[in-house]
ZAKOLGU-604209 format. One record per residue: x, y, z of N, C-alpha, C, O, CB in turn; residue number from 1. Coordinates in Angstrom, 3 decimals, always signed. Atoms other than C-alpha are relative to their C-alpha. Glycine has a CB too. Layout:
// residues N
<atom n_c1="X" n_c2="Y" n_c3="Z" ca_c1="X" ca_c2="Y" ca_c3="Z" c_c1="X" c_c2="Y" c_c3="Z" o_c1="X" o_c2="Y" o_c3="Z" cb_c1="X" cb_c2="Y" cb_c3="Z" pos="NUM"/>
...
END
This chain:
// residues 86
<atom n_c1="-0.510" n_c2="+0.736" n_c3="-1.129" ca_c1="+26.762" ca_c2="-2.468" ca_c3="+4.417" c_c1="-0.215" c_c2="+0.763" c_c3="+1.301" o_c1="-0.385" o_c2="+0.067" o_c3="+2.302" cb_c1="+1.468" cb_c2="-0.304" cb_c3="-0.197" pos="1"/>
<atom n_c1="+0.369" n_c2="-0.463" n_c3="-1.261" ca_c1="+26.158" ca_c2="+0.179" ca_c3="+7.131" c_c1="-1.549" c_c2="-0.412" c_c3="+0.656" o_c1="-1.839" o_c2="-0.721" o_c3="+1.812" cb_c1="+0.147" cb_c2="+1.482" cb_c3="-0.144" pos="2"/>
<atom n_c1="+1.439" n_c2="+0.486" n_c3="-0.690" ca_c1="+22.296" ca_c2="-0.588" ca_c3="+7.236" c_c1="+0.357" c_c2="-1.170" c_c3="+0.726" o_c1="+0.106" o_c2="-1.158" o_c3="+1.930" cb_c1="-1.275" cb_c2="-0.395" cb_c3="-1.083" pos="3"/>
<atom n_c1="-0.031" n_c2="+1.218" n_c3="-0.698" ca_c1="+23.193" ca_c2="-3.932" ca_c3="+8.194" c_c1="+0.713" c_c2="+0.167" c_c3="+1.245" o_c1="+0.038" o_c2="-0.341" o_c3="+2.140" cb_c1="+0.583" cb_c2="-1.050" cb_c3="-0.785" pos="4"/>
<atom n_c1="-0.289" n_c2="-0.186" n_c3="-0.900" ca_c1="+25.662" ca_c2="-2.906" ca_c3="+10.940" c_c1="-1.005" c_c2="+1.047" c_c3="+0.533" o_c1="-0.845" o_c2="+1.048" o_c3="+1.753" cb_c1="+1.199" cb_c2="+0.156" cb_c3="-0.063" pos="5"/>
<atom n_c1="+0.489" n_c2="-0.974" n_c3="-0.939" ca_c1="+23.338" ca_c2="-0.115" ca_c3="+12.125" c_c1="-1.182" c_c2="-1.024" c_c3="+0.159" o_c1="-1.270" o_c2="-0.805" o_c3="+1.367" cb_c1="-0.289" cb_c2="+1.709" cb_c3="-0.515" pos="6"/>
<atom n_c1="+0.414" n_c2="+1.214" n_c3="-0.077" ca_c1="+20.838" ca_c2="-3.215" ca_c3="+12.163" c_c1="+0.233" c_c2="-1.033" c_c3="+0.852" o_c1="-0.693" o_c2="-1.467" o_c3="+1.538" cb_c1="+0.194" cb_c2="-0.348" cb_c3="-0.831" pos="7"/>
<atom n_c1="-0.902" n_c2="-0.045" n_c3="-1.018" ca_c1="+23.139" ca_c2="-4.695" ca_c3="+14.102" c_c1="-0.335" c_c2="+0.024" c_c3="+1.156" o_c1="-0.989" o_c2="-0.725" o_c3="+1.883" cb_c1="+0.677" cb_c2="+0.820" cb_c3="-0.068" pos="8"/>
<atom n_c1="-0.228" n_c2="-0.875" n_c3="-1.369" ca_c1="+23.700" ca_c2="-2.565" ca_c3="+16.777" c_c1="-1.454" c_c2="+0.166" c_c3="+0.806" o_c1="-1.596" o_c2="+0.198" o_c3="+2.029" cb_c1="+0.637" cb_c2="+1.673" cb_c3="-0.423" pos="9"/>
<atom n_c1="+1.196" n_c2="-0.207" n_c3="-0.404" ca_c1="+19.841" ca_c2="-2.079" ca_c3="+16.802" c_c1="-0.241" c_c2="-1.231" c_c3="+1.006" o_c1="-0.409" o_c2="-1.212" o_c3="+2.225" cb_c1="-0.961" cb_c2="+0.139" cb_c3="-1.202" pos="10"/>
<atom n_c1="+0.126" n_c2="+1.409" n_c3="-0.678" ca_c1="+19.513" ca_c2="-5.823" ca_c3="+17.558" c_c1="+0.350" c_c2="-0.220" c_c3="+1.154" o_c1="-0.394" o_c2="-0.623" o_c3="+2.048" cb_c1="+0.600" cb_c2="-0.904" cb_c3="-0.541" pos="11"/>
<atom n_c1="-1.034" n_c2="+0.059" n_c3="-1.342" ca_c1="+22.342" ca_c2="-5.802" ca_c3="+20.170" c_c1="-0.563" c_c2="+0.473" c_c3="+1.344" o_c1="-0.506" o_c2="-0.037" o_c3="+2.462" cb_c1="+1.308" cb_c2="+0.960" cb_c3="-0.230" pos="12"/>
<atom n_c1="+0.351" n_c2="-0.741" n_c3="-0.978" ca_c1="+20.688" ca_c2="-3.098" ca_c3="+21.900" c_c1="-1.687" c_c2="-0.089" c_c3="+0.096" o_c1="-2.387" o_c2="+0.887" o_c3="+0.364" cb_c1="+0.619" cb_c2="+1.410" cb_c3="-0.244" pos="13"/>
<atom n_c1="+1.543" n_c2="+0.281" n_c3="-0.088" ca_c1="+17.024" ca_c2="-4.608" ca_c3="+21.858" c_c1="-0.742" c_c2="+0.898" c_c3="-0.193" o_c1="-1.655" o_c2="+1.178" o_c3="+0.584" cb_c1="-0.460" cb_c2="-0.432" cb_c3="+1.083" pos="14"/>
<atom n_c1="+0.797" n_c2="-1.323" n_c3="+0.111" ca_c1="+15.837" ca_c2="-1.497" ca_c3="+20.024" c_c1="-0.270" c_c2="-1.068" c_c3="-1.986" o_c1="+0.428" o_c2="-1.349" o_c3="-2.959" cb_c1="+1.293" cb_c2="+2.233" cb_c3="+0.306" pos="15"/>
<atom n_c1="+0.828" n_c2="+0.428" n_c3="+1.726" ca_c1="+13.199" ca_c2="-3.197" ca_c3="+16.805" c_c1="+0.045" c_c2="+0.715" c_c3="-1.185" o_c1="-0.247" o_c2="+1.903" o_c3="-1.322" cb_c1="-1.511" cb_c2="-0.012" cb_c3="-0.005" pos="16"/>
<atom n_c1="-0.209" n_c2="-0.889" n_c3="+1.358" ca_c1="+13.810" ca_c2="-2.324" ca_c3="+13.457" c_c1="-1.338" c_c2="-0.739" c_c3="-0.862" o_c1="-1.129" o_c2="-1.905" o_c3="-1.197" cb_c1="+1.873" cb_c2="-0.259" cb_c3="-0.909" pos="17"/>
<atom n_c1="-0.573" n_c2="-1.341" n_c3="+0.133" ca_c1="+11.438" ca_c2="-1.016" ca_c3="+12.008" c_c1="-1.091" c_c2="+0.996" c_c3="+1.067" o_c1="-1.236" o_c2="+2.215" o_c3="+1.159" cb_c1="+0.004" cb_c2="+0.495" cb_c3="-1.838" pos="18"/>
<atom n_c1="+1.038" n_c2="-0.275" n_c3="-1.075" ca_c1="+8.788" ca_c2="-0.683" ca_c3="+14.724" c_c1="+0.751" c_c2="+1.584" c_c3="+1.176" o_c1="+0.133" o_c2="+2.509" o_c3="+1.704" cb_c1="-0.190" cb_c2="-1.882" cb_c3="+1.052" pos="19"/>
<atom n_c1="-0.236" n_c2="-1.267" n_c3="-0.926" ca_c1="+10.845" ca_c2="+1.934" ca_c3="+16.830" c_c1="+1.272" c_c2="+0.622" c_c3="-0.600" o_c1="+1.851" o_c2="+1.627" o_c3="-0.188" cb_c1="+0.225" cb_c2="-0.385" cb_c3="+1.703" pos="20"/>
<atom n_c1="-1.667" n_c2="-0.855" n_c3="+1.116" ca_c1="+14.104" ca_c2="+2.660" ca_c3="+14.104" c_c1="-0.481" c_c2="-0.598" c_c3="-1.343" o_c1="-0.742" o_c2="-1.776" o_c3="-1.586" cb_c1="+2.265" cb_c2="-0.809" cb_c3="+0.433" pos="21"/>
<atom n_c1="+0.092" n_c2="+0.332" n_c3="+1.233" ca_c1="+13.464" ca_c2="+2.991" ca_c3="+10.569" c_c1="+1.435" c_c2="-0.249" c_c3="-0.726" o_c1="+2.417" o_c2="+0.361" o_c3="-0.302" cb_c1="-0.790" cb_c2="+1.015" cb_c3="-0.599" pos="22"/>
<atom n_c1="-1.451" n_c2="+0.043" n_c3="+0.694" ca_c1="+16.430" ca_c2="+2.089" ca_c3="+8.405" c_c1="-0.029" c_c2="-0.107" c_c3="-1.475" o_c1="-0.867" o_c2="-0.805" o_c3="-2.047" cb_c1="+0.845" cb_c2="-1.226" cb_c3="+0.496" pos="23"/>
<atom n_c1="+0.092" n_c2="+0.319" n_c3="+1.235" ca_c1="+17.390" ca_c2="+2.478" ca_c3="+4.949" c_c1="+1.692" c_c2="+0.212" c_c3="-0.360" o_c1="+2.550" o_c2="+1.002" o_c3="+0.035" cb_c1="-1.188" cb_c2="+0.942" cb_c3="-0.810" pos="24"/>
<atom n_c1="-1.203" n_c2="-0.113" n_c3="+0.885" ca_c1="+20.268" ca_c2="+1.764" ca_c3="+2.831" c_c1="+0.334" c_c2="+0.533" c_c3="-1.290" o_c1="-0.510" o_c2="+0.655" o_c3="-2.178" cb_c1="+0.314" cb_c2="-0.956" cb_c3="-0.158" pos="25"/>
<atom n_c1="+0.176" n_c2="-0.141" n_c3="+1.445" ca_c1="+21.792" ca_c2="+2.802" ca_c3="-0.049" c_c1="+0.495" c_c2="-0.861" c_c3="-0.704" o_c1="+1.431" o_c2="-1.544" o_c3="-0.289" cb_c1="+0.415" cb_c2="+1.034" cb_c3="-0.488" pos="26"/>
<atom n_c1="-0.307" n_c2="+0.998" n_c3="+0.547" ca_c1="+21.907" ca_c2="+0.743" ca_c3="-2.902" c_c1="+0.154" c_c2="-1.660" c_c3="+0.421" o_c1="+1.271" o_c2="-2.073" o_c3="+0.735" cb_c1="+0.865" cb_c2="+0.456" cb_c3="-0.330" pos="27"/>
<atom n_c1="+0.750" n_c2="+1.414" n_c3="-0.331" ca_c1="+20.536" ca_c2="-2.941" ca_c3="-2.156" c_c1="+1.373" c_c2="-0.963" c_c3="+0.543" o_c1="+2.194" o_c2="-0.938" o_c3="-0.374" cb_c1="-0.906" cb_c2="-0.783" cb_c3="-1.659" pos="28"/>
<atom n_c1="-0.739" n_c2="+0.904" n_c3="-0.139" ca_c1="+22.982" ca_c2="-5.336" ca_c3="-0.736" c_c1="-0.790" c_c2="-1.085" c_c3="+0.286" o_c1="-1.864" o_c2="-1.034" o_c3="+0.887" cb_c1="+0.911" cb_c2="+0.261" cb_c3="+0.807" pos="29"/>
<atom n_c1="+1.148" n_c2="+1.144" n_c3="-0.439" ca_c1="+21.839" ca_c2="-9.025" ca_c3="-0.654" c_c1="-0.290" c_c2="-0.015" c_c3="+1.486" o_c1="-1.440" o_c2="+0.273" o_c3="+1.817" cb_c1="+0.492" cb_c2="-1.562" cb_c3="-0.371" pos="30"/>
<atom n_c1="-0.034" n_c2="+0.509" n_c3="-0.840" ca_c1="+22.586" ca_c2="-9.886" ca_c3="+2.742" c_c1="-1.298" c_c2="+1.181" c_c3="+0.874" o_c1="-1.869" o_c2="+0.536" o_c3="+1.754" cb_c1="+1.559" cb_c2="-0.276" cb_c3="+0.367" pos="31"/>
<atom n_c1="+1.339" n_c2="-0.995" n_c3="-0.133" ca_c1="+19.616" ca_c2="-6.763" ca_c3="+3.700" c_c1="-0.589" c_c2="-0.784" c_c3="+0.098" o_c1="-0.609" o_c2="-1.370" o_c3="+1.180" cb_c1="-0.560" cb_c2="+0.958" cb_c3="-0.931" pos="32"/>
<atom n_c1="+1.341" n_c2="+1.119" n_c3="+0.359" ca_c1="+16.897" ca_c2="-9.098" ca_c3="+2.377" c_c1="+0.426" c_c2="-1.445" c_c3="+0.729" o_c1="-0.253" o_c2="-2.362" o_c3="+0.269" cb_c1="-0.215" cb_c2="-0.334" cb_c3="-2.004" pos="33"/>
<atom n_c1="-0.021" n_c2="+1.377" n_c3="-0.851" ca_c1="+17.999" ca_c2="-12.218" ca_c3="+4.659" c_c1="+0.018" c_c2="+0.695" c_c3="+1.355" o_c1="+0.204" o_c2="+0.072" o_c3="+2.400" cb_c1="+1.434" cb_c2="-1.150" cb_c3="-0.272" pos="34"/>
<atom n_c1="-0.333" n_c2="+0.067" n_c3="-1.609" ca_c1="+18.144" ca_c2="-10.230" ca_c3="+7.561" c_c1="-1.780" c_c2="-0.015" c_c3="+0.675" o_c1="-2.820" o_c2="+0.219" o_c3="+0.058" cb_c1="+1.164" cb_c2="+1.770" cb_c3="+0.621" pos="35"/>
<atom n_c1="+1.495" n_c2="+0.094" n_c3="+0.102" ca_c1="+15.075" ca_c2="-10.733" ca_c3="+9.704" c_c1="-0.709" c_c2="+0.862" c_c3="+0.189" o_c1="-1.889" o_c2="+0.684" o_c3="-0.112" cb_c1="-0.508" cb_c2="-0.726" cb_c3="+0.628" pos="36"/>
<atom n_c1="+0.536" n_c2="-1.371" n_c3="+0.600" ca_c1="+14.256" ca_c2="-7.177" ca_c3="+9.883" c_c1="+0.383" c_c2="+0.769" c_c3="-1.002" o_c1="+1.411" o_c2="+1.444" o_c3="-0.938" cb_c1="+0.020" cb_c2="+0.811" cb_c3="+0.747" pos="37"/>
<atom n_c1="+0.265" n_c2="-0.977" n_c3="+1.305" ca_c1="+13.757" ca_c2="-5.446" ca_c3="+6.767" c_c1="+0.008" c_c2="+1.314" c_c3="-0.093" o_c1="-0.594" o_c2="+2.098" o_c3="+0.641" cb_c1="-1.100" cb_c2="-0.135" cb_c3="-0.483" pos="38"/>
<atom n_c1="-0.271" n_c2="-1.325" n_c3="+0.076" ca_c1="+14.890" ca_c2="-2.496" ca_c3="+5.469" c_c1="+0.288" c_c2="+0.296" c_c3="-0.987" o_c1="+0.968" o_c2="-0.348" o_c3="-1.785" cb_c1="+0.748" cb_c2="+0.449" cb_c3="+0.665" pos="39"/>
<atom n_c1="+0.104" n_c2="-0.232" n_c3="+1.392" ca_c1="+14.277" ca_c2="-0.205" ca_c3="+2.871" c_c1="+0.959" c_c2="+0.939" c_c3="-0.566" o_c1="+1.374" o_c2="+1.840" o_c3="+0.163" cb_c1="-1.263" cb_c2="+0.436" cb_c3="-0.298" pos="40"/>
<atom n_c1="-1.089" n_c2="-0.676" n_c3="+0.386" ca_c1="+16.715" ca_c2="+1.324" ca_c3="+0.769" c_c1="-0.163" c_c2="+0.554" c_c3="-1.533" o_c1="-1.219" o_c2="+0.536" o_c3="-2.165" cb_c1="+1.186" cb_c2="-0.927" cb_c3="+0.192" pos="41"/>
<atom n_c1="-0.308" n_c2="-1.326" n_c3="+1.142" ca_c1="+18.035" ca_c2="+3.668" ca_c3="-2.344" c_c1="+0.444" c_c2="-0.830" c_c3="-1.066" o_c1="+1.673" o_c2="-0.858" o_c3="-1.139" cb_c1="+1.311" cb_c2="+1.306" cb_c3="+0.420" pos="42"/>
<atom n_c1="-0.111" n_c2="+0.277" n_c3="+1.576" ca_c1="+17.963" ca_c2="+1.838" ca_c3="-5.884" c_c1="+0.929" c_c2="+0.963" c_c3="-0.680" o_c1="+0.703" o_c2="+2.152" o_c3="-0.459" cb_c1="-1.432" cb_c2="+0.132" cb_c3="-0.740" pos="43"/>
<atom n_c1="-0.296" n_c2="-0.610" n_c3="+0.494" ca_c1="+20.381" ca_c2="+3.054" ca_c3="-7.995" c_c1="+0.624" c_c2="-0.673" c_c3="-0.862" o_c1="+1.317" o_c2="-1.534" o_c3="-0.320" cb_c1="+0.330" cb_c2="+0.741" cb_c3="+0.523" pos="44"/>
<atom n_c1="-0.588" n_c2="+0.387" n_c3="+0.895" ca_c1="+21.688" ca_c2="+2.000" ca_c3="-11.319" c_c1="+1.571" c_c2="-0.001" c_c3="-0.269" o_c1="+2.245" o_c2="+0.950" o_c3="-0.665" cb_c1="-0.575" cb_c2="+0.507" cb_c3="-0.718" pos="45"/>
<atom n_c1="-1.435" n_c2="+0.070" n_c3="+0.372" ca_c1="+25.097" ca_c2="+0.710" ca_c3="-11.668" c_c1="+0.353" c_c2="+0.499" c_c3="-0.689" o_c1="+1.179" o_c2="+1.364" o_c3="-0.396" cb_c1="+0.488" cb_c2="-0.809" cb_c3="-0.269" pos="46"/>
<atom n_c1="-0.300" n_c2="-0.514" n_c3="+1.097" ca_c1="+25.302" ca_c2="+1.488" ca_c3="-15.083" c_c1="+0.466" c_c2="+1.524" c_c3="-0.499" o_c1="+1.374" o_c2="+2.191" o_c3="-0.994" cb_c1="-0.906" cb_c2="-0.322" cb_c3="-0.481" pos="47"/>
<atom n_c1="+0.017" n_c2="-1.702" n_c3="-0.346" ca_c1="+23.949" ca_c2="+4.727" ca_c3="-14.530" c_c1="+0.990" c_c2="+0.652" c_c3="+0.534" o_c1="+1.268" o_c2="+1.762" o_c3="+0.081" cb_c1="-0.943" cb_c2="+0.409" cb_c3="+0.897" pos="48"/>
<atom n_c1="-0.752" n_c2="-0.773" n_c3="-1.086" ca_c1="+26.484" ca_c2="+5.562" ca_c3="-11.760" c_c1="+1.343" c_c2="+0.085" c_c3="-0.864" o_c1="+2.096" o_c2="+1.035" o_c3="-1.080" cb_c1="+0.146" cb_c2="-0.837" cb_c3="+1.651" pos="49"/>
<atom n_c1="-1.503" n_c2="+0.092" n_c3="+1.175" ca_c1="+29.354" ca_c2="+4.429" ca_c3="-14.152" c_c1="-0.030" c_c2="+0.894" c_c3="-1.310" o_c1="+1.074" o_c2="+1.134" o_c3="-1.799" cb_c1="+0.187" cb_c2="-1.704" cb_c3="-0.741" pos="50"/>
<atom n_c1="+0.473" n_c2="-0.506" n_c3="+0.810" ca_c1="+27.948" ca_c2="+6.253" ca_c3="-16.784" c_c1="+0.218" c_c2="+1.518" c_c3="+0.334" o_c1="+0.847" o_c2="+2.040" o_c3="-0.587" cb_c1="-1.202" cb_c2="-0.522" cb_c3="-0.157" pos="51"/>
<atom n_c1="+0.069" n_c2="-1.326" n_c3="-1.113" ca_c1="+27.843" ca_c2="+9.840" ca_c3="-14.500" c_c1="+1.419" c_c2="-0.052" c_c3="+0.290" o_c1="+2.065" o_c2="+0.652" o_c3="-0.485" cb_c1="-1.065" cb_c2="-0.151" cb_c3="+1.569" pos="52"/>
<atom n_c1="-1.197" n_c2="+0.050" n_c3="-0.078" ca_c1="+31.164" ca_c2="+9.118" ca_c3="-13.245" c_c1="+0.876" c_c2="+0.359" c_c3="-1.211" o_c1="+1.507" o_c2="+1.411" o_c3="-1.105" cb_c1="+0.188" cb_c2="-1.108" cb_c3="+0.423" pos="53"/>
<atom n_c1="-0.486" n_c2="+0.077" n_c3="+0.751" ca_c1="+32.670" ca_c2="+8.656" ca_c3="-16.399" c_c1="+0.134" c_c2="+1.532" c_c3="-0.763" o_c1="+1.165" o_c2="+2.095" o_c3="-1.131" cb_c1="-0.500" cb_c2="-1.030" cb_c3="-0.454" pos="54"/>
<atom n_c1="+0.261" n_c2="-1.350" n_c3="+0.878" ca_c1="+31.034" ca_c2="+12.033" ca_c3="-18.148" c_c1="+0.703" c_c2="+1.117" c_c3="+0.847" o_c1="+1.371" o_c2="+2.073" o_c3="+0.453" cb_c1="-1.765" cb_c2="+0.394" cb_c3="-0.234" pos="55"/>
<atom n_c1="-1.044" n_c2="-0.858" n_c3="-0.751" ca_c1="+32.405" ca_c2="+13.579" ca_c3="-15.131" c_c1="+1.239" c_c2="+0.433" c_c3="-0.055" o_c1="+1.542" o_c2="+1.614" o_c3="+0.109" cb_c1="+0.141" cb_c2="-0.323" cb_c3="+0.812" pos="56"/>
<atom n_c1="-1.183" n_c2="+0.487" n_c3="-0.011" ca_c1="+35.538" ca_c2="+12.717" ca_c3="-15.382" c_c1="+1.101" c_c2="+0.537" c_c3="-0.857" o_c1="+2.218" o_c2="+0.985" o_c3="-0.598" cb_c1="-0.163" cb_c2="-1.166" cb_c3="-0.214" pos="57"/>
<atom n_c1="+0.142" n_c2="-0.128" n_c3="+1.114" ca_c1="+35.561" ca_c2="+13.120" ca_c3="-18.889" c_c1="+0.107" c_c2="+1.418" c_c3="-0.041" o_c1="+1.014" o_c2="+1.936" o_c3="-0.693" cb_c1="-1.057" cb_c2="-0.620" cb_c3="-0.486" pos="58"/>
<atom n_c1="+0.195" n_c2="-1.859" n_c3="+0.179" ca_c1="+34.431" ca_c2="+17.256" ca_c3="-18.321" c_c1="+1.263" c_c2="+0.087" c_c3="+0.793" o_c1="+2.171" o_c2="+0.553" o_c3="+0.105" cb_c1="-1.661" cb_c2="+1.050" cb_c3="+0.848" pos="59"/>
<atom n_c1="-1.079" n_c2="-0.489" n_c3="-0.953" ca_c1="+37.091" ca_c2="+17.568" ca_c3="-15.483" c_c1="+1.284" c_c2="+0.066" c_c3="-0.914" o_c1="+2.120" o_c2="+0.965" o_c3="-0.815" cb_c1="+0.217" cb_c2="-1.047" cb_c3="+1.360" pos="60"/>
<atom n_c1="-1.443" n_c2="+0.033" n_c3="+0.718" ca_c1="+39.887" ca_c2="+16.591" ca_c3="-17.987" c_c1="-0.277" c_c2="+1.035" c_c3="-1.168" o_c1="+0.572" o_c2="+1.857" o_c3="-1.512" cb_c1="+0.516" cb_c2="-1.677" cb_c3="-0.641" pos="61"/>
<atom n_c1="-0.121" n_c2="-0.908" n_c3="+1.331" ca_c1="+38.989" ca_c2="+18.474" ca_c3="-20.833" c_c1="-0.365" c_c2="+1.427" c_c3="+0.783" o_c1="-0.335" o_c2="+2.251" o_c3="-0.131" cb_c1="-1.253" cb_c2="-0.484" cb_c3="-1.473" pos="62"/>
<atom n_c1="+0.103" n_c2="-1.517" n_c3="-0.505" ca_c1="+38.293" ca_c2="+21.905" ca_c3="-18.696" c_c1="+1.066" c_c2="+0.939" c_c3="-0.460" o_c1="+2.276" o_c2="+0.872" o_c3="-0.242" cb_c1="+0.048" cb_c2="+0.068" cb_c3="+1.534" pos="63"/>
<atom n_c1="-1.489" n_c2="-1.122" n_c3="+0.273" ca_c1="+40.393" ca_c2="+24.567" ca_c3="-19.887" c_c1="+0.567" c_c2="+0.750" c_c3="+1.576" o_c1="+1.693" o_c2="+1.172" o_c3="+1.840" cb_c1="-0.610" cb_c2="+1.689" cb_c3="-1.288" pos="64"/>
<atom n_c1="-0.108" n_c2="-0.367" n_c3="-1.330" ca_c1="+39.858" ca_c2="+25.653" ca_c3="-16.131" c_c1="-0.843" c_c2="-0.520" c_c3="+0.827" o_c1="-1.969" o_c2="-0.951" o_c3="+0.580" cb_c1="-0.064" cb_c2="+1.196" cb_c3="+0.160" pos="65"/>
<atom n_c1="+0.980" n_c2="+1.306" n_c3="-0.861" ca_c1="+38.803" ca_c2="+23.887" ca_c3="-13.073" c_c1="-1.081" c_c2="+0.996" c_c3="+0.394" o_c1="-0.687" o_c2="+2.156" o_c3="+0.274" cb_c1="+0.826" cb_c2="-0.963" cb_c3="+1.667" pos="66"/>
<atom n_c1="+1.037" n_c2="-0.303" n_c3="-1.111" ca_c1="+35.345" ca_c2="+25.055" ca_c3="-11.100" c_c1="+0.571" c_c2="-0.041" c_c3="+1.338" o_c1="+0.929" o_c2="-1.057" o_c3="+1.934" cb_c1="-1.161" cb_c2="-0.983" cb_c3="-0.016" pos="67"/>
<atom n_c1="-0.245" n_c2="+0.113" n_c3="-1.608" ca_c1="+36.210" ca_c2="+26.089" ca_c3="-7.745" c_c1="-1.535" c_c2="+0.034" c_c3="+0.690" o_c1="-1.470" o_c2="+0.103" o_c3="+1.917" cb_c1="+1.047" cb_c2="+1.455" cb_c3="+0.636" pos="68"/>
<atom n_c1="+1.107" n_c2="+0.030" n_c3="-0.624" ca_c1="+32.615" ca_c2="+26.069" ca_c3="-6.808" c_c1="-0.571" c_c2="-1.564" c_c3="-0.210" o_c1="-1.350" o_c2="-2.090" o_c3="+0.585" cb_c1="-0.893" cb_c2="+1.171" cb_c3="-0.531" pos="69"/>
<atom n_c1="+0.384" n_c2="+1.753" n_c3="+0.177" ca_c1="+32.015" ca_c2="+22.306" ca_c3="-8.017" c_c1="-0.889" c_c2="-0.065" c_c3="-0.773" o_c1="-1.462" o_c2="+0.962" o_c3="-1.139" cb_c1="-0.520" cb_c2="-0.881" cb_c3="+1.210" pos="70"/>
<atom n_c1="+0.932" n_c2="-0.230" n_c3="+0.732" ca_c1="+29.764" ca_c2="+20.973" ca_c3="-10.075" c_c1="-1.083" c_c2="-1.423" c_c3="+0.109" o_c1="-0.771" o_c2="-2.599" o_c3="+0.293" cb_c1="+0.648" cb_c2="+0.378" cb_c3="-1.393" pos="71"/>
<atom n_c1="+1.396" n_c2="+1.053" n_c3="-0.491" ca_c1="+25.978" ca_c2="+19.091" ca_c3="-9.656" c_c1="-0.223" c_c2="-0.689" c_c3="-1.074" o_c1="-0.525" o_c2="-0.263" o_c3="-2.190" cb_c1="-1.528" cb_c2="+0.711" cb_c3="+0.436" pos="72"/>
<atom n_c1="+0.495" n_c2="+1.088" n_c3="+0.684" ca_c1="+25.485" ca_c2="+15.718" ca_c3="-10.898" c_c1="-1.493" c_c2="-0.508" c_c3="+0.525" o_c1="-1.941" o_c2="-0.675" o_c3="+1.660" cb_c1="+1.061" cb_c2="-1.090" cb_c3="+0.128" pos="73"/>
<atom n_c1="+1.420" n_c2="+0.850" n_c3="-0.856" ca_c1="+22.070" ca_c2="+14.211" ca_c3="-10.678" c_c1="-0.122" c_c2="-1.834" c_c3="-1.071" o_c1="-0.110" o_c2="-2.304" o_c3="-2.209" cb_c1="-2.187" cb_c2="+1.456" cb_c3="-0.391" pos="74"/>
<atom n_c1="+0.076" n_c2="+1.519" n_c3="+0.498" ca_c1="+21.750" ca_c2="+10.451" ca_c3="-10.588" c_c1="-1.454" c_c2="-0.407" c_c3="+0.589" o_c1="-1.842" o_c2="+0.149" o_c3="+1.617" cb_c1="+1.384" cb_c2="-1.092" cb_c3="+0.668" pos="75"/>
<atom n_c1="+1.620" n_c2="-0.164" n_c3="-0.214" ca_c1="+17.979" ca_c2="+9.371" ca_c3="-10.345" c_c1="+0.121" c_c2="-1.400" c_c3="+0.654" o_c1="+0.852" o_c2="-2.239" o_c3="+0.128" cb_c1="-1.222" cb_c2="+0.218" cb_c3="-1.543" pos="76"/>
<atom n_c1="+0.220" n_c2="+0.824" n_c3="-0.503" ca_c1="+17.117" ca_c2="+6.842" ca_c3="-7.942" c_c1="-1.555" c_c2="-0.393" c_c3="+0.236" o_c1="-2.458" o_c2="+0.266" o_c3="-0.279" cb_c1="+0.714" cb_c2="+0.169" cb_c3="+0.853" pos="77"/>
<atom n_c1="+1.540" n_c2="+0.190" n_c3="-0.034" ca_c1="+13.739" ca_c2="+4.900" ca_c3="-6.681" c_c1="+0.236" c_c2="-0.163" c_c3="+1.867" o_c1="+1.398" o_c2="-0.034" o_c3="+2.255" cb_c1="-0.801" cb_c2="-1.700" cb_c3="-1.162" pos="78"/>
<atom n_c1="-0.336" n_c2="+0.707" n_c3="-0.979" ca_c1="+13.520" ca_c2="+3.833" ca_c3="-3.062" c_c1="-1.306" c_c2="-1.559" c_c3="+0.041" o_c1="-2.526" o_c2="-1.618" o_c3="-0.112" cb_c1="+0.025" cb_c2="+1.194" cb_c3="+1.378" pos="79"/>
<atom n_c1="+0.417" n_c2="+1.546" n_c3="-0.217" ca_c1="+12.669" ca_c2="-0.114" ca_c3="-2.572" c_c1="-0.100" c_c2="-0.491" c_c3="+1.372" o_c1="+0.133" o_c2="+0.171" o_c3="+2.384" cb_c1="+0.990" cb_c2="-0.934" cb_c3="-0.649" pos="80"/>
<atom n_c1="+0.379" n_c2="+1.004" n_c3="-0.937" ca_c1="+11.918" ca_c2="-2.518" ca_c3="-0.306" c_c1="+0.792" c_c2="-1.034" c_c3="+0.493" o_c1="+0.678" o_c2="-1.944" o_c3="-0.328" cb_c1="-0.920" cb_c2="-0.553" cb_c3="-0.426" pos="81"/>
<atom n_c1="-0.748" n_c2="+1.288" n_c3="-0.464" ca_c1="+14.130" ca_c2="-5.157" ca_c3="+1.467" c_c1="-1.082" c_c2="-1.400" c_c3="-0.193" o_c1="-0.664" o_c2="-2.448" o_c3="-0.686" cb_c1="+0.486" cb_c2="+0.234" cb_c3="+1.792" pos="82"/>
<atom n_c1="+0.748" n_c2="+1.117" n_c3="+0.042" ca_c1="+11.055" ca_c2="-7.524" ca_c3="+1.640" c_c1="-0.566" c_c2="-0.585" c_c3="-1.452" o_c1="-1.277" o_c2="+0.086" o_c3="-2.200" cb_c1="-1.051" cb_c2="+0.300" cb_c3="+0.875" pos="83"/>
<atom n_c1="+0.013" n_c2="+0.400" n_c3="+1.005" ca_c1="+10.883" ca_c2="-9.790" ca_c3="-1.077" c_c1="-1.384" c_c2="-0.400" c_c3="-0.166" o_c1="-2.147" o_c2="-0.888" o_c3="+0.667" cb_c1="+0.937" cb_c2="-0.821" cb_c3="-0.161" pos="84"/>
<atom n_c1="+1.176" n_c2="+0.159" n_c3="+0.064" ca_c1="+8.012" ca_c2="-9.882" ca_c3="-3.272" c_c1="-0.136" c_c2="-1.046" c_c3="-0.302" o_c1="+0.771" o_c2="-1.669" o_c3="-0.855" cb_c1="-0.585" cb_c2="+0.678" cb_c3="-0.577" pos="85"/>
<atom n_c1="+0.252" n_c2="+1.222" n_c3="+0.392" ca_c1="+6.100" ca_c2="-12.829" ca_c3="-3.619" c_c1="-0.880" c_c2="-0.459" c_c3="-0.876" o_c1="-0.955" o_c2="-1.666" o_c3="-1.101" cb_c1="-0.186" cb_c2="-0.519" cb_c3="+0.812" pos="86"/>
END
């Protein structure tokens, strides 16, 4: 939802997306692909993300002791296209 407001604002302020502002979102929202500039954004699997979350979650509770330094998840994404193929 921010692409679309920073989209927006672009509009408002007669600055072209993507001719003089590139924009990308993460994770696809429809209303992206109806807008009439296009913008490309960060694919990422729901499933996946629920899936990551969960294992997380999952380690945090069973720790015998927490990480004070944190700890790196990697969730694999693609980047796409707002413009629908035809």
């Amino acid at each position: 939802m921010t692409a679309i407001g920073v989209m927006h604002q672009a509009y408002c302020a007669t600055v072209s997306v993507p001719s003089e502002l590139s924009v990308i979102g993460f994770d696809q929202h429809p209303l992206v692909a109806v807008r009439s500039s296009p913008a490309n954004h960060i694919e990422m699997s729901q499933s996946g993300t629920r899936r990551l979350a969960f294992h997380a979650l999952l380690q945090d509770v069973s720790a015998t002791r927490q990480h004070h330094t944190g700890t790196e998840y990697v969730l694999k994404t693609n980047l796409g296209s707002a413009i629908p193929k035809r």
